[in-house]
C-alpha positions in Angstrom: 233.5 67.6 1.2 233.6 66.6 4.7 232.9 69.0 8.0 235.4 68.6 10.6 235.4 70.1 13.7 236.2 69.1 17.7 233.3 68.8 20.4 233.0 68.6 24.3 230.6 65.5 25.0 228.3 67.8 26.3 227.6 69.1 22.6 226.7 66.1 20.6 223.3 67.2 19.4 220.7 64.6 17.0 218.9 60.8 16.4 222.1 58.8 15.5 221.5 55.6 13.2 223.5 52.8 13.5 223.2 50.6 9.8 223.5 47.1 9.5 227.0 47.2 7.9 228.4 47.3 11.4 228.2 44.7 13.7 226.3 45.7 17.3 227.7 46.5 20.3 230.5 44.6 22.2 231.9 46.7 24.3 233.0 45.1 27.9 232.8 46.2 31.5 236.8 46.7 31.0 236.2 49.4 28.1 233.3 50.7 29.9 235.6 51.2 33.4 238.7 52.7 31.3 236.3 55.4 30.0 234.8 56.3 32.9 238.1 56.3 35.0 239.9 57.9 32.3 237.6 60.8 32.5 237.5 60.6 36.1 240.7 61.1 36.5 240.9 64.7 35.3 239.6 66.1 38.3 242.4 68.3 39.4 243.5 69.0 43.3 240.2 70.9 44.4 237.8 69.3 41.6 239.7 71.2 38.7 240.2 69.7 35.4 244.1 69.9 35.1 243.7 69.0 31.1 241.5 68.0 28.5 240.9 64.7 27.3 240.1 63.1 23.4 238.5 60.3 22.6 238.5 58.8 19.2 237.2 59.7 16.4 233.3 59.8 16.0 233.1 59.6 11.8 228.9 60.7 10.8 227.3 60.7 7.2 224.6 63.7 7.2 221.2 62.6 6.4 220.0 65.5 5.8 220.2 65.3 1.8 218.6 62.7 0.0 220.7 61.2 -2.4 223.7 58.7 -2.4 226.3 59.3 -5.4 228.4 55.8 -5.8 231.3 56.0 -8.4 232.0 52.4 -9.7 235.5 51.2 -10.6 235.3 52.6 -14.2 234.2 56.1 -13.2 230.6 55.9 -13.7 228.6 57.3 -11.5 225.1 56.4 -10.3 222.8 57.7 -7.5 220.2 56.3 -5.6 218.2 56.8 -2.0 219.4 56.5 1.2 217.8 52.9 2.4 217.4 54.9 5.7 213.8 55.7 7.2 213.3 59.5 7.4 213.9 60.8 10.8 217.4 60.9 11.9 220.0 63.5 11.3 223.1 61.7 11.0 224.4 58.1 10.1 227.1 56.7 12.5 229.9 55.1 9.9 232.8 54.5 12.8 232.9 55.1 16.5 229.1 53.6 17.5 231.0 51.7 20.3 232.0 55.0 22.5 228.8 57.2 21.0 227.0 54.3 22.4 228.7 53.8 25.5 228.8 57.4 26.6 224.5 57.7 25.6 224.7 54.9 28.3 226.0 57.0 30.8 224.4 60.2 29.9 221.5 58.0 30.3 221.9 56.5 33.9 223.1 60.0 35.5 219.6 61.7 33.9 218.3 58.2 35.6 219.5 59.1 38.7 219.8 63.0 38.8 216.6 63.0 37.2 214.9 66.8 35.5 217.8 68.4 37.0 220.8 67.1 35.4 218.8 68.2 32.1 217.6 66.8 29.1 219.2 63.9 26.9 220.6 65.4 23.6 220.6 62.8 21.7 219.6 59.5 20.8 220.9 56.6 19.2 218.5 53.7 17.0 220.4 50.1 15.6 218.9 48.7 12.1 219.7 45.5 13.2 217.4 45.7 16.2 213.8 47.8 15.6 213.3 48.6 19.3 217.0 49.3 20.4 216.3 53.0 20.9 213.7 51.9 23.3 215.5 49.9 25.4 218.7 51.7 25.4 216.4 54.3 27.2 215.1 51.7 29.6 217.6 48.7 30.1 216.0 45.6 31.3 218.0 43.4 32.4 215.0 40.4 32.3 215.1 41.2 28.3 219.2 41.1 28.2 219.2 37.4 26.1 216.4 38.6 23.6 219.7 39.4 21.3 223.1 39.1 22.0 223.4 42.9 21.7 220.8 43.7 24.4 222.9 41.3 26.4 226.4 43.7 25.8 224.4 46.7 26.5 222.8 45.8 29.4 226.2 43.8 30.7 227.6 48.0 29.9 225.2 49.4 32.1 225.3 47.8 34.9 229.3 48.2 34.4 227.8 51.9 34.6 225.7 51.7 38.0 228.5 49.4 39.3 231.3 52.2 39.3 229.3 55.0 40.1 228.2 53.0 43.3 232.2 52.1 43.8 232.8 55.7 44.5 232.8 57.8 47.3 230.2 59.6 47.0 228.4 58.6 44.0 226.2 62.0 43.3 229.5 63.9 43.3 230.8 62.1 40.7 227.9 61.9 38.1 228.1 65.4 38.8 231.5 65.9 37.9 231.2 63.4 35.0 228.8 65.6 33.9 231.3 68.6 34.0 234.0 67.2 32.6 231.9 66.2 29.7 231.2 69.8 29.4 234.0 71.3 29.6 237.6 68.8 28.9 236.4 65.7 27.0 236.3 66.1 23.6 235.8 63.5 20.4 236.9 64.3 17.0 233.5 65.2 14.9 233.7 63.8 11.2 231.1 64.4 9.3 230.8 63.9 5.5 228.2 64.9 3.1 225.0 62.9 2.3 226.6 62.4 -1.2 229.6 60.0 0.7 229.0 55.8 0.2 228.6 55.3 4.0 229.5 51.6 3.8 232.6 52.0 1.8 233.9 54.7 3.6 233.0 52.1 6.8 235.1 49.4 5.1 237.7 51.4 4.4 238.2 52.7 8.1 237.7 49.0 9.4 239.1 46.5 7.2 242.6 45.8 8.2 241.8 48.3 11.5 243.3 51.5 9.4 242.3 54.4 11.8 241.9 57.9 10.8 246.1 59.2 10.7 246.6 62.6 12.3 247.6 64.0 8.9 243.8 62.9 7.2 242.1 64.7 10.0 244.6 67.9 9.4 243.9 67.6 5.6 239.7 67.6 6.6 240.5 70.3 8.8 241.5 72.4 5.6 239.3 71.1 3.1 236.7 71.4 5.4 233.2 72.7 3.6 232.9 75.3 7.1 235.9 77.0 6.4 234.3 80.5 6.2 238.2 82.3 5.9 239.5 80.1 2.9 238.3 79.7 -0.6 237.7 76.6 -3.1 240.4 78.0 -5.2 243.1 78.2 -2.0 241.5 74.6 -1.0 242.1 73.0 -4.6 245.8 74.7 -4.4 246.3 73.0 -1.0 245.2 69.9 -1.5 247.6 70.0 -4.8 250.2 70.5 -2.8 249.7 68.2 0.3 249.9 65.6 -2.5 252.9 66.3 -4.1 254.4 67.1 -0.5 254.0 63.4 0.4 255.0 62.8 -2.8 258.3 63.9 -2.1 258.4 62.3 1.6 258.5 58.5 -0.3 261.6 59.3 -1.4 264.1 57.0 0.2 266.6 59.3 0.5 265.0 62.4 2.1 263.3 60.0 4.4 266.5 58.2 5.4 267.8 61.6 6.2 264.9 63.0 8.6 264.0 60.0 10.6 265.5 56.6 12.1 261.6 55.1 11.3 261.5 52.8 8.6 258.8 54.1 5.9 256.4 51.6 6.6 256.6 53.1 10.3 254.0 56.3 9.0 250.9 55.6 6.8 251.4 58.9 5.8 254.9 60.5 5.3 253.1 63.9 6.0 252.7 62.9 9.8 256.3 63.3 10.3 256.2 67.0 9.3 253.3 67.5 11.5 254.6 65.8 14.6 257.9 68.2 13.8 255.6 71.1 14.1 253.0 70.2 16.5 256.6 69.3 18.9 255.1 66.1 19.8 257.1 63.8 21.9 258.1 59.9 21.6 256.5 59.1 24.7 253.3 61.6 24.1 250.3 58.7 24.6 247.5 60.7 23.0 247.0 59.1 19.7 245.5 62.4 18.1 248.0 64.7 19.8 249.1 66.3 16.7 245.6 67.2 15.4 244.4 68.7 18.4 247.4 71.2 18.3 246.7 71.9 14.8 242.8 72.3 15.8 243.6 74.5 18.3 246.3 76.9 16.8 243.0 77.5 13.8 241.1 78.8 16.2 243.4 82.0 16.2 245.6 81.5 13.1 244.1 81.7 9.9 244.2 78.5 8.0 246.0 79.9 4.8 248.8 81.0 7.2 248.8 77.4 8.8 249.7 76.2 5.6 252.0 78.7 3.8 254.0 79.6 7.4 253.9 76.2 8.9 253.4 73.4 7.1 254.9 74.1 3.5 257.7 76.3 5.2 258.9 73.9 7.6 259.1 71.2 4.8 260.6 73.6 2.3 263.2 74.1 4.7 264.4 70.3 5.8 264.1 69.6 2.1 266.7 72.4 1.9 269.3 71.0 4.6 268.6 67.4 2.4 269.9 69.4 -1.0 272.5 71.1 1.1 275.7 68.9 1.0 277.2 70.0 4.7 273.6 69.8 6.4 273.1 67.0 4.6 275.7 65.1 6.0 276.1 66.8 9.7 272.3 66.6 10.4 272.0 62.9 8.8 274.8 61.7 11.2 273.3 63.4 14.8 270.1 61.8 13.5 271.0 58.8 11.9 273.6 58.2 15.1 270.9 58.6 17.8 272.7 61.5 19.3 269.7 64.4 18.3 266.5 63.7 17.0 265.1 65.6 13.9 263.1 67.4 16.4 265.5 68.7 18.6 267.5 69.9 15.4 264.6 71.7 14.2 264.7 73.6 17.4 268.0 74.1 17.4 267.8 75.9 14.1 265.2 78.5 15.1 266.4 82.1 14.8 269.9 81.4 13.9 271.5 82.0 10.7 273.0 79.8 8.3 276.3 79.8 9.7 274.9 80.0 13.1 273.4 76.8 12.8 276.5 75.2 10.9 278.6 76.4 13.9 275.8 74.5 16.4 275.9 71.3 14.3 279.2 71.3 14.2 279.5 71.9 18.4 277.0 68.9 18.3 279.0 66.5 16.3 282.0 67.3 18.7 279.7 66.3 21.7 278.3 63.4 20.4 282.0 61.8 20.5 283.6 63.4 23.2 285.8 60.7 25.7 283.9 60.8 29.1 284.9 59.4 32.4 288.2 60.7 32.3 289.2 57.9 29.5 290.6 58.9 26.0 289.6 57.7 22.6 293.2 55.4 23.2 291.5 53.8 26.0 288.2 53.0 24.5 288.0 49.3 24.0 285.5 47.0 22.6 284.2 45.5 25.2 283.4 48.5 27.3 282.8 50.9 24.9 281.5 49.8 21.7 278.8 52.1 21.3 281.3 54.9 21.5 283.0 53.3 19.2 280.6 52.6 17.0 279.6 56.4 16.7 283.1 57.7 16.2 283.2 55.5 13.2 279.9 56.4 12.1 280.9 59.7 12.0 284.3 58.8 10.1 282.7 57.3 7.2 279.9 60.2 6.8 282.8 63.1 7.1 285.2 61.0 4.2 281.7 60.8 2.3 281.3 64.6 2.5 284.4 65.0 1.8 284.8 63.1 -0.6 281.6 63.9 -2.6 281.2 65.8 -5.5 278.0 68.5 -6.1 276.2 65.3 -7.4 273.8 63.8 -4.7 274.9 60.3 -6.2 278.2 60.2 -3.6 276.7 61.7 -0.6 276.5 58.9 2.1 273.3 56.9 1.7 271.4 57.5 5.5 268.0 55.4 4.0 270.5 52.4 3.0 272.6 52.5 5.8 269.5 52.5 7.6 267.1 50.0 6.0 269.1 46.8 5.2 267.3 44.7 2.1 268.1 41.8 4.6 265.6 43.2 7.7 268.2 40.4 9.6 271.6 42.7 9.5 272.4 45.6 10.4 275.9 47.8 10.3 277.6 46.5 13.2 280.7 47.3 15.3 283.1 44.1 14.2 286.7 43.1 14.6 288.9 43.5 11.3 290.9 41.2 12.5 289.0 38.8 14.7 290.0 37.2 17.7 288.5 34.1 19.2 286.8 35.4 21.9 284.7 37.1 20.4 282.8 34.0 18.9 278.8 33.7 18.9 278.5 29.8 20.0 275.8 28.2 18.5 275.6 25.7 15.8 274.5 28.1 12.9 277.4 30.3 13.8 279.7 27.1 13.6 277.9 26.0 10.4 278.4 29.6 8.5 282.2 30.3 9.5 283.1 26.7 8.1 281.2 27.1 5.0 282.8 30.3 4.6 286.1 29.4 5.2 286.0 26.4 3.1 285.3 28.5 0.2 288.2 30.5 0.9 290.1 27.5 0.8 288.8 26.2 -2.3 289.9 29.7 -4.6 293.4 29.4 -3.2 296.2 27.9 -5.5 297.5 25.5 -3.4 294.8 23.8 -1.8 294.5 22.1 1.4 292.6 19.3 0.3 293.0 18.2 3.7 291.6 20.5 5.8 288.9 21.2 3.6 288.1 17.5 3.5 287.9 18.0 7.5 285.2 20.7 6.9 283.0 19.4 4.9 283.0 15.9 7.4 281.8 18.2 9.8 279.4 20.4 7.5 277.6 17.0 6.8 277.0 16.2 10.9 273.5 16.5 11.7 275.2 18.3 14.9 278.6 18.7 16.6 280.1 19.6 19.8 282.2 23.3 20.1 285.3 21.3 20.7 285.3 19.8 17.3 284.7 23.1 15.8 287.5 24.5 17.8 289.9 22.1 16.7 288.9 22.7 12.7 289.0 26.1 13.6 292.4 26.3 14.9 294.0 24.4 11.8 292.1 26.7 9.2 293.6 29.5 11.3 297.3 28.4 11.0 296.9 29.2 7.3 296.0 32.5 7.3 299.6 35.0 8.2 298.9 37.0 11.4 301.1 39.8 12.0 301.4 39.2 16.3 302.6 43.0 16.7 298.7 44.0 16.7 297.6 41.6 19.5 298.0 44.4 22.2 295.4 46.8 20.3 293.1 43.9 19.3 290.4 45.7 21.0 291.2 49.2 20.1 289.8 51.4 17.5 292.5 50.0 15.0 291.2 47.0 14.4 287.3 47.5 14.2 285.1 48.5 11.3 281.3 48.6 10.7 280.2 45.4 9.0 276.7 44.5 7.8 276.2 41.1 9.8 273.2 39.4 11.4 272.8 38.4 15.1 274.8 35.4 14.3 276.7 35.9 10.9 280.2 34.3 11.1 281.1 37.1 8.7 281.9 39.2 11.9 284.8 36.8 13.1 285.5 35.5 10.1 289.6 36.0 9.1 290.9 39.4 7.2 291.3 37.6 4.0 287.7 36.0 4.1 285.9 39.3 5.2 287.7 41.0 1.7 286.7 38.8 -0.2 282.8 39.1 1.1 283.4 42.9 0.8 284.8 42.8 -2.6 281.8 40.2 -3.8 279.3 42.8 -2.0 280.5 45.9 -4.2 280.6 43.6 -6.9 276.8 43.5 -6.6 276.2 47.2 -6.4 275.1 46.5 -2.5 275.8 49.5 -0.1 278.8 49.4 1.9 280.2 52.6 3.9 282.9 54.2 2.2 286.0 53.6 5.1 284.5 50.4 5.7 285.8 49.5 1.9 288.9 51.5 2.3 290.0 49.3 5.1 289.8 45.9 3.3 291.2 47.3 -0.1 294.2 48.8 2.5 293.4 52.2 1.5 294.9 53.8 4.0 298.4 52.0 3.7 301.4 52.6 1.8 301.9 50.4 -1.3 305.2 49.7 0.3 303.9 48.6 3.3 301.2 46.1 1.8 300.8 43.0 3.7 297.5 42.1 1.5 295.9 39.3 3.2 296.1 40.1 6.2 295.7 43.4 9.1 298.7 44.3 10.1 300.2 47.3 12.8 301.6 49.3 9.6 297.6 49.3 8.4 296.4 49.9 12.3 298.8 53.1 12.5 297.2 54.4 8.8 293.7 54.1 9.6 294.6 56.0 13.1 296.3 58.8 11.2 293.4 58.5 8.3 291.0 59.0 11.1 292.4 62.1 12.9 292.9 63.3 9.9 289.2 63.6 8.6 288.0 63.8 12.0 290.4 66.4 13.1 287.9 69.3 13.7 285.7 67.2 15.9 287.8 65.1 18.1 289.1 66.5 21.5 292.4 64.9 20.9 293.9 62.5 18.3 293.4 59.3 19.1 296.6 57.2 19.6 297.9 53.4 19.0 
């Protein structure tokens, strides 16, 4: 079981051993400087340390046992001897670079300062190199191409003595190097038992560059063998349960719900729980931000509390809004719609009630889509204000989902496929239902896709324009051709399909635009009415995802049988998906929107 803990500098204590499984040192003189000026740059107005600093983690195997348990691929387990010579305490398995690094300076300032600045606490020896102890306690640059290590360790300390000498006044800032060691910069100490495979555990932290997540360093932190307040039974029970917690956090749809981040965004799922609770920022740079809060609220929380009031209970309760069908829906859009992050949510629901909160989410959602600027939604145009747009719509197909769904999870709206395409190219995008020619993509592959799409339009008609589609596929086989040439195709296909020219004054409106799944340059998005129904039609045929209004529109939903004009948009559909959306929308808009 492995020790975890946090440490100033100042307190790293024992002979380190450095085995040849890892390669020796490499750090530069632009590591070396970003340390040193990192630390440096603590000191606060008047010397003070405004804040404390991390470094990464420094991960140790503890020599002081004597035997190595290694469990082969079909359970069986053998041990044998450490191939270590007797003499050091602890094994360094991952962060030799910075343990090295910082001996380096420890060792110049006690250089410099000499018996006053105190003795060195500890040491550090390479396998690969019998004397490296030795000369990492007197660098000589004459032996620095010996090896190609001595040559990166003695290329480090001059880096050292360089930047020291840089400063001011150089005395004054070993000494308050020296202090800040002491008293803000800390590493994350890992330390596993004698019993661990040193190598594989090496491999596994270096192959591929996986680093130690936030959540594995929390999980140590409570499975910890020095964890005088909490049990082997409580620790078994928790480590049950962190298990089955990220479980539950791979499924799509409770992770489409909390997060816009993709699930290959997180190694571990749990991270997002502990980021919720640790309230740590997008832009918070510390890579091991979370851990450290979660280090520091131990020190006067007891761990079994941690877990029961924290962790589990936070997670218990966003797995609640998922299973609740109005949470589900109102928290999914304010996250899934950029407006409020799960985070801000989660702080909006502190010490409210349940209809408190409803009542805030709902105030929320009525912000998110609120005409600024003096405009209304009537004015709100394509070009000007299509991520307003956009949202509104959003919103429209989540509400007629909620609305619309039974108690069965099955018809709620689907956040995690809305979200994560199949096709990483598309995305849900603000497009005309009718299109209009201005709003074409030039480029050849655009030309290419709207031709081949229309052409097999074309083809499934009963009276065929043999034609015109003869026309198309003369261009389709063109290595390339001009926009004028398209234009002109383009223009005859369009004569075919009926246009109603009442709707040409709202063409940018609300009235005529939908969310379609199209890529960057998919001619789907300006493709005619009739064509993009077809596609829609062919799509649910397949079982893909499509928002519910988004079908409604092209199956003319909204519209009186009457009224039908099938193949294509027409003002009688614009004026029912207007009515249909003030209608669903009703408690959230500031006024209806108009035609």
């Amino acid at each position: 079981m492995a020790k975890l803990t946090t440490l100033f500098v100042n307190d790293i204590v024992g002979k380190f051993f450095v085995p040849d499984y890892q390669r020796g040192y490499r750090w530069t003189e632009k590591e070396v400087v970003r340390l040193l000026n990192d630390v440096y740059d603590l000191k606060g107005i008047g010397g003070q340390a405004s804040r404390n600093y991390c470094l990464q983690p420094i991960v140790v195997r503890n020599l002081n046992g004597n035997d190595i348990v290694t469990v082969d691929d079909a359970g069986n387990a053998s041990i044998s001897k450490p191939k270590i010579e007797k003499g050091y305490d602890f094994e360094v398995i991952d962060g030799q670079q910075r343990l090295t690094t910082l001996f380096l300076i420890y060792n110049y300032m006690f250089q410099k300062i000499g018996e006053a600045f105190g003795d060195l606490k500890f040491s550090l020896e390479y396998q690969t190199r019998p004397n490296s102890a030795k000369f990492l306690l007197n660098i000589d640059k004459n032996s620095k191409t010996e090896n190609i290590d001595y040559y990166f360790l003695s290329n480090a300390y001059e880096a050292i003595k360089n930047w020291f000498n840089s400063t001011k006044d150089p005395f004054n800032a070993m000494t308050a190097i020296k202090t800040l060691f002491a008293d803000n910069v800390k590493i994350i100490w890992y330390e596993v038992d004698n019993s661990e495979d040193g190598a594989a555990l090496f491999t596994r932290l270096n192959i591929g560059k996986i680093s130690l997540t936030n959540s594995e360093l929390v999980k140590a932190m409570f499975l910890s063998k020095n964890n005088p307040n909490i049990n082997i039974k409580k620790q078994n029970e928790i480590a049950l349960q962190w298990d089955n917690l990220e479980r539950e956090l791979h499924n799509e749809s409770l992770w489409g719900f909390l997060t816009n981040n993709a699930p290959e965004d997180y190694q571990t799922h749990i991270d997002l729980i502990l980021d919720l609770i640790a309230d740590k920022k997008e832009t918070e740079r510390d890579e091991y931000f979370t851990f450290f809060y979660f280090d520091k609220l131990r020190q006067t929380q007891d761990l079994t509390e941690i877990w029961e009031q924290k962790i589990r209970q936070t997670f218990l309760l966003l797995k609640n809004w998922h299973e609740y069908l109005d949470f589900y829906h109102k928290i999914g859009y304010l996250i899934a719609s950029g407006y409020k992050s799960l985070n801000e949510i989660y702080k909006e629901s502190k010490n409210k009630t349940t209809s408190g909160f409803s009542a805030r989410l709902d105030a929320l959602i009525k912000e998110s889509i609120k005409p600024d600027g003096g405009k209304s939604y009537s004015d709100w145009t394509y070009s000007e204000d299509s991520e307003k747009i956009r949202r509104l719509l959003f919103l429209f197909n989540v509400e007629s989902s909620r609305k619309n769904a039974t108690g069965t999870a099955a018809h709620w709206f689907s956040f995690s496929k809305f979200k994560h395409c199949k096709d990483k190219e598309t995305s849900w995008s603000l497009e005309h239902i009718h299109a209009v020619k201005s709003d074409i993509r030039y480029n050849q592959k655009f030309w290419r896709s709207w031709l081949e799409l229309h052409k097999e339009f074309l083809e499934n008609q009963t009276d065929k324009n043999s034609a015109l589609i003869e026309q198309i596929e003369k261009l389709l086989k063109l290595k390339d051709f001009s926009r004028e040439r398209f234009e002109r195709v383009q223009e005859e296909v369009l004569k075919i399909f009926p246009t109603d020219k009442n709707i040409e004054a709202h063409i940018d409106s609300i009235a005529n635009l939908a969310l379609i799944q199209c890529s960057e340059n998919s001619a789907l998005g300006n493709s005619t009415f009739d064509v993009k129904r077809n596609k829609i039609i062919e799509m649910d045929l397949h079982a893909e995802f499509i928002p519910l209004c988004t079908i409604r529109v092209f199956l003319k939903y909204y519209t009186k049988s009457q009224q039908n004009q099938i193949n294509c948009w027409s003002l009688q559909d614009m004026q029912a998906y207007i009515a249909a959306i003030n209608e669903v929308l009703k408690n959230y808009l500031s006024e209806p929107v108009e035609l």
